[in-house]
C-alpha positions, 0 to 999 in steps of 0.5 A, spaced: 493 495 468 492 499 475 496 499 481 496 501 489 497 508 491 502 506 496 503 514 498 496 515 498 495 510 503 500 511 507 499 518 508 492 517 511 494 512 515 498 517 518 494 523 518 489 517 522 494 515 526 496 523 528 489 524 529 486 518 534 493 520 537 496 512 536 503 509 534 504 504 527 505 498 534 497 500 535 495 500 529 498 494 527 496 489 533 489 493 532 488 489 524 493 484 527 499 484 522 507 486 524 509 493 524 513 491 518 508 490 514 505 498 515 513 500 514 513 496 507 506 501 505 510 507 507 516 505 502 512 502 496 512 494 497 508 489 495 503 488 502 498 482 501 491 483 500 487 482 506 492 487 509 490 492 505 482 490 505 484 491 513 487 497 512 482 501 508 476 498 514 480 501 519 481 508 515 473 507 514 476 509 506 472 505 500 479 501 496 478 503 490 481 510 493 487 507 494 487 503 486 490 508 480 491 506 473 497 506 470 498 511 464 501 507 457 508 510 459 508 506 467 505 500 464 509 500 458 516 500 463 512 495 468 511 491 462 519 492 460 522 491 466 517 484 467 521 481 461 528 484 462 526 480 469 524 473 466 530 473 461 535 474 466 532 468 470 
């Protein structure tokens, strides 16, 4: 199971963002999406695929990256709260 390095991405957004001297507005009109979709990556949400694609083509960063495998402890807590989510429903 692998997951979204959400900190890293983010931090490199803004490192990026810092060194052409522009805001998150720009960014976001530059890959076309809101900038609520470049809030929700600082704070770890779920963003949708072709976004992140767009992401790493801005940042000139290859995806894989940004992609981490879980450890057996993470995956087994995500798999947890996955079943304790469907029972609840």
């Amino acid at each position: 199971m692998h997951k979204l390095d959400n900190e890293k991405l983010y931090k490199d957004i803004l490192v990026k963002l810092n060194k052409v001297d522009k805001s998150q507005d720009y960014l976001a009109a530059k890959i076309n999406t809101s900038r609520r979709t470049i809030w929700k990556v600082g704070k770890g949400y779920v963003i949708a695929l072709d976004t992140f694609f767009k992401l790493c083509h801005w940042l000139d960063e290859e995806p894989s990256k940004y992609i981490v495998k879980l450890t057996k402890k993470e995956y087994a807590e995500k798999k947890r709260l996955n079943t304790d989510k469907q029972q609840s429903s």
